[in-house]
VEXZA-625423 format. One line per 8 residues: their letters; for each residue x, y, z of C-alpha. Coordinates in Angstrom, 2 decimals, decimal comma. Each point is the difference from the previous one (the first is absolute). Layout:
// VEXZA-625423
A) X/Y/Z ~ ...
This chain:
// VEXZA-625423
XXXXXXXX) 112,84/78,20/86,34 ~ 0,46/2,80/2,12 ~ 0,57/3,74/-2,02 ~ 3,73/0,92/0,63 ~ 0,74/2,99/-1,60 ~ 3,27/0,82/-0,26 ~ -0,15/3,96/-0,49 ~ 2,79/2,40/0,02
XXXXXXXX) -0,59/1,88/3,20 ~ 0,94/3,03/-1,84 ~ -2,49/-0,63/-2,72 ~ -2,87/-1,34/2,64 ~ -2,13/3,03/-0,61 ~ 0,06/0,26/-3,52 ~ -0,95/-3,62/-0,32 ~ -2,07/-0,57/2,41
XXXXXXXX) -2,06/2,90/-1,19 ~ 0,23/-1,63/-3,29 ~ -1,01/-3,58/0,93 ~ -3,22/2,26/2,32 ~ -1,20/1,54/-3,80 ~ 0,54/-3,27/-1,97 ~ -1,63/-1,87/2,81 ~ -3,07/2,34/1,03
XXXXXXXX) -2,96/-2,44/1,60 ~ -1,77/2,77/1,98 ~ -3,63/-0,85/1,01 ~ -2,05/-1,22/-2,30 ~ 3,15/-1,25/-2,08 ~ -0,15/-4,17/-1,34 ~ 3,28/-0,72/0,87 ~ -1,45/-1,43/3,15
XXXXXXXX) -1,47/-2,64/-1,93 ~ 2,07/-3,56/0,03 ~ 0,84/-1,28/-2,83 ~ -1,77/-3,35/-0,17 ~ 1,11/-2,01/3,01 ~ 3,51/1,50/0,28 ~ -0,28/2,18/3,17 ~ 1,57/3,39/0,37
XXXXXXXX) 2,84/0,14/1,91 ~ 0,48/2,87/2,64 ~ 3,17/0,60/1,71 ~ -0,50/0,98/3,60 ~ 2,33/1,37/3,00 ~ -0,62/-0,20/3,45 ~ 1,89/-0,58/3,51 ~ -2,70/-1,60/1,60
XXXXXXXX) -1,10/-2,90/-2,63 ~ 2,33/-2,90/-0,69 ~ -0,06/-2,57/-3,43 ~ -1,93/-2,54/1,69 ~ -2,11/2,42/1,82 ~ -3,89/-1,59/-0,60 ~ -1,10/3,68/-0,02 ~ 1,21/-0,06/-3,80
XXXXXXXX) -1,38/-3,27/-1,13 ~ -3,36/1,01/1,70 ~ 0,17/3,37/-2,05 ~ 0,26/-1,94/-3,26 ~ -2,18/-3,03/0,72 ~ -2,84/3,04/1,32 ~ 0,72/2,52/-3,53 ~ -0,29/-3,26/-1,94
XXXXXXXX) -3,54/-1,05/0,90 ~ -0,93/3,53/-0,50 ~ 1,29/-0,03/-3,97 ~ 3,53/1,96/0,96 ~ 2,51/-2,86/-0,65 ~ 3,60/1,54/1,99 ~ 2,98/-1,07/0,45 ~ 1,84/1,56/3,33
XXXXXXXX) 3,82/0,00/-0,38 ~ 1,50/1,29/2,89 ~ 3,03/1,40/-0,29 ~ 2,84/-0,19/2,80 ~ 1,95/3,08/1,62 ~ 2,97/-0,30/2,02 ~ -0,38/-0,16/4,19 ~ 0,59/3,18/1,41
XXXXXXXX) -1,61/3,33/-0,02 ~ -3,01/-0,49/-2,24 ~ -0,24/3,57/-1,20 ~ 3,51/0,02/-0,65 ~ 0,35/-3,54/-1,61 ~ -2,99/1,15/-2,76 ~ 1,26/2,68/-0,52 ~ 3,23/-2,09/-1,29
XXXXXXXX) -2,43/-2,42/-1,57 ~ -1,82/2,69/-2,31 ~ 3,46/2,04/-0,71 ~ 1,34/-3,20/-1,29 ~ -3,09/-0,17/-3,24 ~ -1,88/-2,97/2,13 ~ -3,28/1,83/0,13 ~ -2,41/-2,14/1,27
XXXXXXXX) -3,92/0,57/-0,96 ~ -1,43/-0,05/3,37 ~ 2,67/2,13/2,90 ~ -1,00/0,40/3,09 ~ 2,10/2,90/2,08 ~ 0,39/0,74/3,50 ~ 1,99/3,14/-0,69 ~ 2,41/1,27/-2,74
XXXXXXXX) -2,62/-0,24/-2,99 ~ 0,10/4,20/-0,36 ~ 3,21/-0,28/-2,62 ~ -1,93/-2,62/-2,04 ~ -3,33/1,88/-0,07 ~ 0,79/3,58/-0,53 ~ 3,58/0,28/-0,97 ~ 0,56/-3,11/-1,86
XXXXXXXX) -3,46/-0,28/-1,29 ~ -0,50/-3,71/-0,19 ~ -3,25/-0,65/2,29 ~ -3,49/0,19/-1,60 ~ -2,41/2,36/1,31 ~ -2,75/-1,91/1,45 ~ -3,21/2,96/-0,23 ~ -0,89/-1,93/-3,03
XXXXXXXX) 0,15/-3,40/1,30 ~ -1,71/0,55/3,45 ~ -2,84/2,38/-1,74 ~ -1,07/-3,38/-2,42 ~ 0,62/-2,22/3,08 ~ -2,86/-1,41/2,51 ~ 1,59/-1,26/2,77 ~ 3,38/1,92/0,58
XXXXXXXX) -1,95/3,23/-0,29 ~ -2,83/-1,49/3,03 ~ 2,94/-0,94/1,69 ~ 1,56/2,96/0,42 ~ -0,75/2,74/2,99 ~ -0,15/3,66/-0,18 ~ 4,09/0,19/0,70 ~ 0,60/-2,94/-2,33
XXXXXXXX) -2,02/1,92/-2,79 ~ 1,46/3,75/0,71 ~ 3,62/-1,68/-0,02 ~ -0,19/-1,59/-3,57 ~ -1,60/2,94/-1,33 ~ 3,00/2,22/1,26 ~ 2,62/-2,79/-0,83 ~ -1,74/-2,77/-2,32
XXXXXXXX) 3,09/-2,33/-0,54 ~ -0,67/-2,15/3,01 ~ -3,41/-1,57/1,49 ~ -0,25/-1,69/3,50 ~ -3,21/-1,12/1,41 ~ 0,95/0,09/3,31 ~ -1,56/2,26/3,00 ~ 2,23/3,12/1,24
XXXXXXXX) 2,89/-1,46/1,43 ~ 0,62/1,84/3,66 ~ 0,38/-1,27/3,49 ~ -2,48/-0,69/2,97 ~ 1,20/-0,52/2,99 ~ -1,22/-2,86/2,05 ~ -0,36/-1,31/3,70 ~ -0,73/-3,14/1,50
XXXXXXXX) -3,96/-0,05/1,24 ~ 1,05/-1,72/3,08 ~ 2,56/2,24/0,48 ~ -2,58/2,95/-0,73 ~ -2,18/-1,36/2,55 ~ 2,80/0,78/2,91 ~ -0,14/3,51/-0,61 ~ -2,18/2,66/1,44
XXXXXXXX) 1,56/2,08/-2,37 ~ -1,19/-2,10/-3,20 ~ -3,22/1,29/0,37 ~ 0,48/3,35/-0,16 ~ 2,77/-0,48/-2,85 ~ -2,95/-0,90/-2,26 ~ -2,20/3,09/1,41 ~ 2,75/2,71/-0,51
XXXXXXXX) 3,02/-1,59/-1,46 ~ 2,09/3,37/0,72 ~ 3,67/-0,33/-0,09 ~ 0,11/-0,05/4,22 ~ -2,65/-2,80/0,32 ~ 2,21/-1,89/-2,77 ~ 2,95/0,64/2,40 ~ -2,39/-1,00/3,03
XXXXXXXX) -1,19/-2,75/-1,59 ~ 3,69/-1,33/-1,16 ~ 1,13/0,35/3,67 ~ -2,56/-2,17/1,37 ~ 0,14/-2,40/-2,42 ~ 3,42/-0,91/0,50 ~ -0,14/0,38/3,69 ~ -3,59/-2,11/0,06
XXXXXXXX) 1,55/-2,86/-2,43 ~ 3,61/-0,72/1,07 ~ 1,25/1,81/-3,46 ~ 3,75/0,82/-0,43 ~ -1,46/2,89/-2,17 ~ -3,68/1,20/-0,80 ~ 0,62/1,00/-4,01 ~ 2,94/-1,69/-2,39
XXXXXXXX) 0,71/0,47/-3,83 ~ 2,02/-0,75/-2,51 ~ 3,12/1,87/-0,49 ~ -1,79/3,61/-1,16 ~ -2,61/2,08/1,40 ~ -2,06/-0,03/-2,81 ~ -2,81/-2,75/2,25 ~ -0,05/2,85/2,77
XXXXXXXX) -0,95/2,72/-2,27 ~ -2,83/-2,10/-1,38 ~ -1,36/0,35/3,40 ~ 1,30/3,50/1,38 ~ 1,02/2,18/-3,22 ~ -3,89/1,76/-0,51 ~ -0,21/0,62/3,61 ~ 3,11/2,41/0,06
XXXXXXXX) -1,09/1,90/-2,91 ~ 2,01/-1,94/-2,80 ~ -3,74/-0,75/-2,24 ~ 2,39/0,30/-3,17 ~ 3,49/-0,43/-1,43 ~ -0,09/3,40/-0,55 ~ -1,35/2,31/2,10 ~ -1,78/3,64/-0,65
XXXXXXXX) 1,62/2,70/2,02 ~ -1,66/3,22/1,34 ~ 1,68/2,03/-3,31 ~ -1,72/-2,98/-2,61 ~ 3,08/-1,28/-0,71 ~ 0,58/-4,08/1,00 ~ 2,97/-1,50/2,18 ~ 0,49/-3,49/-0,05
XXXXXXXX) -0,99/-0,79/2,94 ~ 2,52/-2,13/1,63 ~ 2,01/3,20/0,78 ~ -3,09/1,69/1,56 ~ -0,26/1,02/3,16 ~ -3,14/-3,25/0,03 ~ 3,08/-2,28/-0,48 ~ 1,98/1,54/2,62
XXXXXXXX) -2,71/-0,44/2,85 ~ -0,61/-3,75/-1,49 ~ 3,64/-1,26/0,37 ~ 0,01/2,06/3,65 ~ -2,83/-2,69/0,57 ~ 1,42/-2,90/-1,80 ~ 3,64/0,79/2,30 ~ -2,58/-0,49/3,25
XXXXXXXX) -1,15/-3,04/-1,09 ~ 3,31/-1,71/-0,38 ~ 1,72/1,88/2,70 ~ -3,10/-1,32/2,47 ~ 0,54/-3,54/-1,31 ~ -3,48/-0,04/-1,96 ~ 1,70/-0,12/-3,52 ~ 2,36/-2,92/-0,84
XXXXXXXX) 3,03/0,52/0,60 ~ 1,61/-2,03/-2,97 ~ -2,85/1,53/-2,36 ~ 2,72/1,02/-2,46 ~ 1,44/-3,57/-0,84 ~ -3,19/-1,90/0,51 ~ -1,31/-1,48/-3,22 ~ -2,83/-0,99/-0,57
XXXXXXXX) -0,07/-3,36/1,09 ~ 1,57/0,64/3,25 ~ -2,56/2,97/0,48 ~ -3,05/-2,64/-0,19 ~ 1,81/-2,27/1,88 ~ 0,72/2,42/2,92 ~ -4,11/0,23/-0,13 ~ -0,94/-3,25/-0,03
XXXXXXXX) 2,38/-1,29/3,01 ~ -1,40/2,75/1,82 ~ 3,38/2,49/-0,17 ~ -2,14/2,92/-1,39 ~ -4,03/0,99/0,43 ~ -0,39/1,73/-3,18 ~ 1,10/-0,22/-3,55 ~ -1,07/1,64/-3,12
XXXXXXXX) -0,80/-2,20/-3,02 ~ -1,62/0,92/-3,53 ~ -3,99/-0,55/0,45 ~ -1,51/-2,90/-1,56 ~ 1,36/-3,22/-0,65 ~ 3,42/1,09/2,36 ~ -1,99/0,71/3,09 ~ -1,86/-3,66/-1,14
XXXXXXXX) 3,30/-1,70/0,15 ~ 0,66/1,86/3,48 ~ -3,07/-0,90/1,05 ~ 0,64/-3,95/-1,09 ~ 3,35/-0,07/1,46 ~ -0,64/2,09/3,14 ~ -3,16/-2,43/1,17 ~ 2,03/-3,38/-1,02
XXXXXXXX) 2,80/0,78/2,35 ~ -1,43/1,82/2,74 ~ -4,23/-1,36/-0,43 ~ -3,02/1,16/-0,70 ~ 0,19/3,38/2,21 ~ 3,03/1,11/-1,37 ~ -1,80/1,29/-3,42 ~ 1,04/3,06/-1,16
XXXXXXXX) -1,66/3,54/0,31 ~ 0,51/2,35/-2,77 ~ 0,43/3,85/1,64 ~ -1,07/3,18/-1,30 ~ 2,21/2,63/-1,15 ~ 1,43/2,52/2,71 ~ -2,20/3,43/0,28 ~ 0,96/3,18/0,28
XXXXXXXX) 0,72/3,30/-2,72 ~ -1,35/-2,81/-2,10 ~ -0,84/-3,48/-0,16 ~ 0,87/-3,24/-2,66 ~ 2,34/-2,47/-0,55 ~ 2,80/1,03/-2,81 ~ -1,57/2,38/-2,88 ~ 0,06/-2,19/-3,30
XXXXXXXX) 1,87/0,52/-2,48 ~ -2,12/0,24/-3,39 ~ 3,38/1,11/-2,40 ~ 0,28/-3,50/-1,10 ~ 0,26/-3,47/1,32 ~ 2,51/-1,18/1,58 ~ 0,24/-3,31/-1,80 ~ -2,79/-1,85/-2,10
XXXXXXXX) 0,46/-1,41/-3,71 ~ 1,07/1,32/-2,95 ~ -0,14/-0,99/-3,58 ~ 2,63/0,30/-2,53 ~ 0,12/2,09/-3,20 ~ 2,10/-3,01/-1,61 ~ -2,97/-2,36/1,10 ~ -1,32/-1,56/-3,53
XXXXXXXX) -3,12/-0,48/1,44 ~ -1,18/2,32/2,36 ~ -3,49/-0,44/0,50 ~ 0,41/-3,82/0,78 ~ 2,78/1,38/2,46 ~ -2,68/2,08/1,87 ~ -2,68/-3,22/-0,69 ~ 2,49/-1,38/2,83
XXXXXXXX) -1,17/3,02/2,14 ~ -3,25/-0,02/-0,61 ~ -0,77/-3,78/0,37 ~ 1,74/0,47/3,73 ~ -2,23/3,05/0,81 ~ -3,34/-2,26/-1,06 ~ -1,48/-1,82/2,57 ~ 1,12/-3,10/-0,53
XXXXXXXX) 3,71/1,09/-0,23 ~ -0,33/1,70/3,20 ~ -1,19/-3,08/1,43 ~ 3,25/-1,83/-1,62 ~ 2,72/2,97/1,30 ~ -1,45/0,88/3,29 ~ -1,37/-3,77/0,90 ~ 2,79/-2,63/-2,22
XXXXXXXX) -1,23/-3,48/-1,10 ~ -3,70/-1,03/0,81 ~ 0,43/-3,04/1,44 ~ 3,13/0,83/1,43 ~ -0,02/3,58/1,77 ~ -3,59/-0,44/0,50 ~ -3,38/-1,66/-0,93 ~ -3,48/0,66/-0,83
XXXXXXXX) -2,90/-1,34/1,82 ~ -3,12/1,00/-0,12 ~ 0,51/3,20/-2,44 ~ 2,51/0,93/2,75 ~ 3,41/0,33/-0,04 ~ 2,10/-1,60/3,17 ~ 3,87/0,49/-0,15 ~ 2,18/-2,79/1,05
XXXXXXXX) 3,09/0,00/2,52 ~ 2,19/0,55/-3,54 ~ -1,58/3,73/-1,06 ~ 2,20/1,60/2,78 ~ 2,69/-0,75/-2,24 ~ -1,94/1,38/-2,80 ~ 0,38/3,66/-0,69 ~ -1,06/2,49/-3,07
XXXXXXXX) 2,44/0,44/-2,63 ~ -2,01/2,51/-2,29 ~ -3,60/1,16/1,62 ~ 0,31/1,03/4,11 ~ -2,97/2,17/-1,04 ~ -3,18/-1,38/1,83 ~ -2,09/2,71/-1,59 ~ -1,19/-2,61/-2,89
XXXXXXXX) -0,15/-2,64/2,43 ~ -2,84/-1,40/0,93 ~ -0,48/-3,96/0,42 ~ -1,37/-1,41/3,24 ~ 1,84/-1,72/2,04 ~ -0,71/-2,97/2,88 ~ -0,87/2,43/3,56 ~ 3,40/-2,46/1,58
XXXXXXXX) 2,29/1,50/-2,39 ~ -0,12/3,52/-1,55 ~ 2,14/1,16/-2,43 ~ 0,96/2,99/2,56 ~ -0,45/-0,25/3,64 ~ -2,01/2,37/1,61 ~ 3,56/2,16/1,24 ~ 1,03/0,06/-3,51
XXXXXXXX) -3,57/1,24/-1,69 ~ 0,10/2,60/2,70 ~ 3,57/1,25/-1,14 ~ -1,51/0,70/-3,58 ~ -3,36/1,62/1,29 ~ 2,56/2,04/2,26 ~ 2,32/1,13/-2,67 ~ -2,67/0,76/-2,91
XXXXXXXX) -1,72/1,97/3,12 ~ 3,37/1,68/1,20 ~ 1,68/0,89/-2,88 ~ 0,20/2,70/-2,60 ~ 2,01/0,90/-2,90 ~ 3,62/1,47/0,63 ~ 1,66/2,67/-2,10 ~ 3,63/-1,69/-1,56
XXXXXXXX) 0,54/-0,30/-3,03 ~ 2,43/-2,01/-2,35 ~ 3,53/1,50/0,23 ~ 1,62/0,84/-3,37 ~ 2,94/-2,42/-1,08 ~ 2,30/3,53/0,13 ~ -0,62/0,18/3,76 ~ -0,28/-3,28/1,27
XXXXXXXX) 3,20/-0,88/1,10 ~ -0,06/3,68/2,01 ~ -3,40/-1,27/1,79 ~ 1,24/-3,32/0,80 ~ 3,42/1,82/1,70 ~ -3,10/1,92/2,28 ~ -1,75/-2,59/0,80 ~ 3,26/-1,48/1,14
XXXXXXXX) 0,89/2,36/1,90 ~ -3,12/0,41/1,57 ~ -0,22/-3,55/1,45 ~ 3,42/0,43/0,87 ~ -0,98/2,79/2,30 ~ -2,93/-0,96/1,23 ~ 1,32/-3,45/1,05 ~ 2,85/1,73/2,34
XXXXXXXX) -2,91/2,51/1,45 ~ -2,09/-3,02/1,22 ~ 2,88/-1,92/1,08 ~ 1,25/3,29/1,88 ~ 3,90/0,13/-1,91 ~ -2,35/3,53/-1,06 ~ -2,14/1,91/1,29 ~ -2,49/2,75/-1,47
XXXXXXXX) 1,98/2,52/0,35 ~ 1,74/-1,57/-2,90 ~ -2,83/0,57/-1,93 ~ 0,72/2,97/-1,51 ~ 3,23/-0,85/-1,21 ~ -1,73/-3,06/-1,20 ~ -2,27/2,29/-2,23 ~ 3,32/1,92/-1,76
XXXXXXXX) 1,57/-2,75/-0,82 ~ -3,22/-1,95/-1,78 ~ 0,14/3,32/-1,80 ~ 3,56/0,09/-1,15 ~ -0,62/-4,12/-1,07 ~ -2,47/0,81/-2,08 ~ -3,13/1,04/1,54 ~ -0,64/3,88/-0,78
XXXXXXXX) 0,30/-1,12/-3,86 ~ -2,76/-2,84/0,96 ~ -2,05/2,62/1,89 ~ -0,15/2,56/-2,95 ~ -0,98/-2,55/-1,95 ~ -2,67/-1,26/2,06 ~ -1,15/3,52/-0,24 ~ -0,25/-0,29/-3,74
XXX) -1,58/-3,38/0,14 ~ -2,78/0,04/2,84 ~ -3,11/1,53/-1,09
């Protein structure tokens, strides 16, 4: 039956900390044991698997042959926001073992205290700790509540090769990608290709500064001034020059015009029927779904071509942020049996778990023949629930289908080449609310600057009032904080 617990949200803490002491299976621990052929049940939330999901029967039917007999029960949250909806779930006393956040999990690590650290869990483990890159491993030693085996999420921008092929431009893109042969480069390629628009994203600017940010000079969230003190660097004079170029772009019909209320399904659809040359996508298995969708509707020229980073007072698609992840899974003090709860973890890091999330159902998303794996017309429905990481990953597959294409193992050479780490760091529960009324008012701003109801003259008005909302109190404290 699936653990309710019916807790007193004023009492969580006490109780939960409580049920953590009485309850203690760290590494090492026997509680991981089942008791004869009973399995242990472990609770689990996440957004992305369903009750009949096969991804949880193949989890227990896999831990079972290797002596680890599980029980997953998942337990539902209400449709909505999924950060917010958790949160709900877990302030209600329904803790389940297994949580998976995408946001929101700060309050129930540090302030309410009722997430596990991990150090001990991944330092015993064998395949979460191989699985894990050089961010990965510096985020869960500065935050080790969460774990999420999955390559730095940023965006690459892509073009259509036959599109690429037009240009004269292209070529020299790749030589010097400076900011004016990016602006060269998106000229001809609309002009070349019939485009309404050379460059379209999805409602924020966040996909262009993957691309432009270094190469104006913003190489951090916070940048060191000439007197050694640091300025975030959105209200730089880097930013200013950036949105100057960003309001040239739209204003010379290069950047989408509806960027702000595109989503994201009606910014990939604006590429594919040929609306837009270039979008930005996060490397890896995104730019393989481009890739797939891009060549079945418009053939085998149309794959896509991932682009390099824009060059100039630096160069690098957005500095990663190594504070803590952004989402990833997190275990519960209130779990009766932790270990087994991170045995679910493991056994999906192991090889033959990552060939069950990443792959599906042999037999079904793909076969073997030959020692060789070939995926079926079903594995493009087939996506990674737990593991995204390929850096434990290392079957072979049939030459006819990869598990990335080509574009999409070039995006990850590109971004483990291109990137380095950034300087942010987790903001304190005491100013949060402060930060998110700057960041607010940032994208307010800059939206009206590149749509032209501002201009940069603004700017410095812009500045005083991120200020007064809250940002001179972030900006001493980011002078406490960075070292």
């Amino acid at each position: 039956m699936r653990k309710v617990f019916t807790l007193l949200a004023a009492s969580l803490l006490v109780i939960s900390t409580a049920c953590s002491s009485g309850n203690s299976t760290a590494p090492g621990g026997s509680a991981a044991a089942p008791s004869g052929d009973q399995p242990v049940t472990i609770t689990i939330v996440d957004k992305d698997l369903q009750p009949d999901d096969p991804l949880l029967k193949g989890i227990e039917a896999g831990m079972k042959a290797e002596g680890k007999n599980v029980k997953l029960q998942l337990v539902p949250v209400q449709s909505g926001t999924y950060s917010e909806k958790l949160g709900l779930l877990l302030q209600s006393g329904n803790i389940p073992d297994l949580i998976y956040f995408q946001g929101g999990d700060y309050q129930f690590a540090v302030t309410q205290k009722i997430l596990e650290d991990l150090t001990p869990y991944i330092e015993k483990s064998t395949h979460v700790k191989a699985s894990m890159n050089p961010y990965n491993q510096e985020r869960t030693k500065n935050y080790p509540y969460l774990v999420w085996l999955s390559p730095t999420s940023s965006s690459v921008p892509v073009v259509r090769q036959d599109w690429f092929d037009k240009t004269a431009s292209g070529k020299e893109l790749l030589v010097n990608p400076t900011v004016d042969n990016y602006y060269n480069f998106f000229k001809e390629l609309k002009e070349k290709n019939g485009a309404k628009f050379a460059y379209t994203t999805a409602g924020t600017l966040d996909e262009l500064d993957a691309t432009f940010g270094q190469a104006f000079g913003l190489t951090s969230t916070w940048l060191k001034g000439e007197d050694g003190k640091y300025a975030f660097g959105k209200t730089t004079s880097f930013e200013k020059d950036k949105l100057e170029f960003y309001a040239k772009l739209y204003k010379d019909g290069l950047l989408d015009p509806e960027f702000l209320t595109k989503k994201w399904d009606t910014k990939e659809k604006a590429f594919y029927d040929g609306q837009a040359g270039v979008i930005a996508g996060t490397q890896g298995k995104v730019i393989d779904l481009y890739n797939t969708k891009s060549t079945s509707q418009n053939g085998a020229t149309a794959k896509v071509m991932p682009l390099p980073p824009a060059k100039g007072k630096g160069q690098g698609y957005t500095p990663v942020d190594v504070s803590k992840e952004s989402r990833g899974f997190a275990i519960a003090k209130t779990a009766k049996n932790k270990e087994m709860a991170f045995a679910v973890l493991e056994y999906l890091a192991s090889p033959k778990g990552q060939l069950l999330d990443k792959l599906g159902i042999e037999g079904d998303q793909y076969t073997v023949v030959d020692n060789k794996i070939k995926l079926t017309a079903k594995s493009a429905e087939w996506y990674p629930r737990f593991v995204e990481s390929t850096v434990n990953f290392k079957p072979e597959f049939d030459p006819s289908t990869p598990y990335l294409s080509e574009p999409a193992a070039k995006s990850l050479d590109m971004m483990s080449k291109l990137s380095k780490k950034d300087n942010s760091f987790i903001i304190p529960a005491e100013l949060a609310a402060k930060w998110d009324a700057c960041n607010a008012l940032y994208k307010e701003f800059a939206a009206n600057v590149v749509t032209g109801k501002k201009t940069i003259a603004d700017f410095d008005q812009f500045v005083q009032a991120w200020n007064a909302a809250g940002g001179k109190e972030m900006t001493d404290y980011a002078n406490q904080t960075i070292k």
